[in-house]
C-alpha positions as CSV (number, residue, x, y, z in Angstrom):
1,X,-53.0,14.2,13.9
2,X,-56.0,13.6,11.7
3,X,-59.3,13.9,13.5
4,X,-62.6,12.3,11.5
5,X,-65.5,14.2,10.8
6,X,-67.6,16.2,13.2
7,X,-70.7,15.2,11.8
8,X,-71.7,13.2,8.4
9,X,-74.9,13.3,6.7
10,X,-75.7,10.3,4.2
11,X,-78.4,10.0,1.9
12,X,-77.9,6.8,-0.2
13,X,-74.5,6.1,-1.7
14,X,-74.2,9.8,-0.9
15,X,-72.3,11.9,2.3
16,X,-71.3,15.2,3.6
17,X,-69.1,15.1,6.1
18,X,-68.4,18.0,8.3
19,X,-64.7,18.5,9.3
20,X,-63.5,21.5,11.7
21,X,-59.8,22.6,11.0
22,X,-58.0,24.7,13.1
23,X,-54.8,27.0,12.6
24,X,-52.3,30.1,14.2
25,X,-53.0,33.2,13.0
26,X,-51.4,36.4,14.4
27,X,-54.3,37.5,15.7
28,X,-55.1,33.8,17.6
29,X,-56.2,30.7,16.7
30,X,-59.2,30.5,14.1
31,X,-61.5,27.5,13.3
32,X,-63.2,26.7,10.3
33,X,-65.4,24.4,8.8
34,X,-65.5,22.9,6.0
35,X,-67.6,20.2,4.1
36,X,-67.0,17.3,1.7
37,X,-68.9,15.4,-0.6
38,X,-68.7,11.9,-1.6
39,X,-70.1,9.0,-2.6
40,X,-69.6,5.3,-1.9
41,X,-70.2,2.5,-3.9
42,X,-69.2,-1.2,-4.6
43,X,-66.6,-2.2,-7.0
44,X,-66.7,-5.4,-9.4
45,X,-65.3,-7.2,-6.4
46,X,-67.9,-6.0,-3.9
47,X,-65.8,-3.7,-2.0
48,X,-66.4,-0.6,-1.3
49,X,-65.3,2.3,-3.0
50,X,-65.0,6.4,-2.6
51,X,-66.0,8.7,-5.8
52,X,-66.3,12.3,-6.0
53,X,-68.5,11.5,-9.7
54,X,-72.1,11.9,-9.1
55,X,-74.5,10.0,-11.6
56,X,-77.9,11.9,-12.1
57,X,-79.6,10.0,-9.6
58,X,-76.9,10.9,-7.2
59,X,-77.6,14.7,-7.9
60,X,-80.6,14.8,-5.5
61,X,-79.4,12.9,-2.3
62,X,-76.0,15.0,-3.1
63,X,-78.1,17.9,-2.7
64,X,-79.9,16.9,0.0
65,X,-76.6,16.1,2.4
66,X,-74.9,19.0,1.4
67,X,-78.7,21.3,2.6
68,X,-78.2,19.1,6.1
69,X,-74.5,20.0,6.6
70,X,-75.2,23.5,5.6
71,X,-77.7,24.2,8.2
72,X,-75.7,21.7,10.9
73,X,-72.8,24.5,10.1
74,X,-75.4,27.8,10.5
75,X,-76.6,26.2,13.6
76,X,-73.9,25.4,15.6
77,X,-71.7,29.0,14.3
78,X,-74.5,30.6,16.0
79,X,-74.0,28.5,19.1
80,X,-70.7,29.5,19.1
81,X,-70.8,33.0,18.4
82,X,-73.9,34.7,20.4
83,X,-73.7,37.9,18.7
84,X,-75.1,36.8,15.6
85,X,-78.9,38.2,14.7
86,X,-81.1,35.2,15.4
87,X,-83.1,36.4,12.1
88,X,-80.2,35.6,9.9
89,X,-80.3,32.1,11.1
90,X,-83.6,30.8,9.7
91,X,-83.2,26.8,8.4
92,X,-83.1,27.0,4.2
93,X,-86.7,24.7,4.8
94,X,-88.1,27.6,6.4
95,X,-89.3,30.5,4.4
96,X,-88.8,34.1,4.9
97,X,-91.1,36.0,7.2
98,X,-92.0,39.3,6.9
């Protein structure tokens, strides 16, 4: 069964999409997340189309996505798991405190 994404991010012609996949180990069932990148644009014909190219103005709204999916993943790990140190899960916009 394919499930869609979990959560998608778009900037532009740009998208992360955040996809949890789930599997038997001997120990139990694990999760994991992972994250992929793409970009959408329309073809000679006017439909659209899925690349994983990036053009240099796609670098920056490439970056951006992949930033938002990132901290969508921190986030919601820590929700998950309630042992984790709340200091290791500062947002990347946020800096350091000391």
């Amino acid at each position: 069964m394919n499930k869609g994404p979990e959560k998608k991010f778009r900037a532009g012609g740009c998208s992360a999409s955040v996809f949890e996949n789930s599997f038997a180990t001997p120990s139990g069932v694990k999760s994991v997340k992972n994250v992929v990148l793409e970009r959408t644009y329309k073809d000679k014909l006017g439909n659209f189309q899925a690349s994983k190219s990036l053009s240099q103005h796609d670098i920056p709204k490439a970056i951006l996505v992949l930033k938002q999916a990132y901290e969508y993943m921190v986030q919601n790990r820590a929700a998950a798991e309630p042992g984790l140190v709340q200091n290791q899960q500062q947002p990347l916009s946020q800096e350091p405190t000391s």
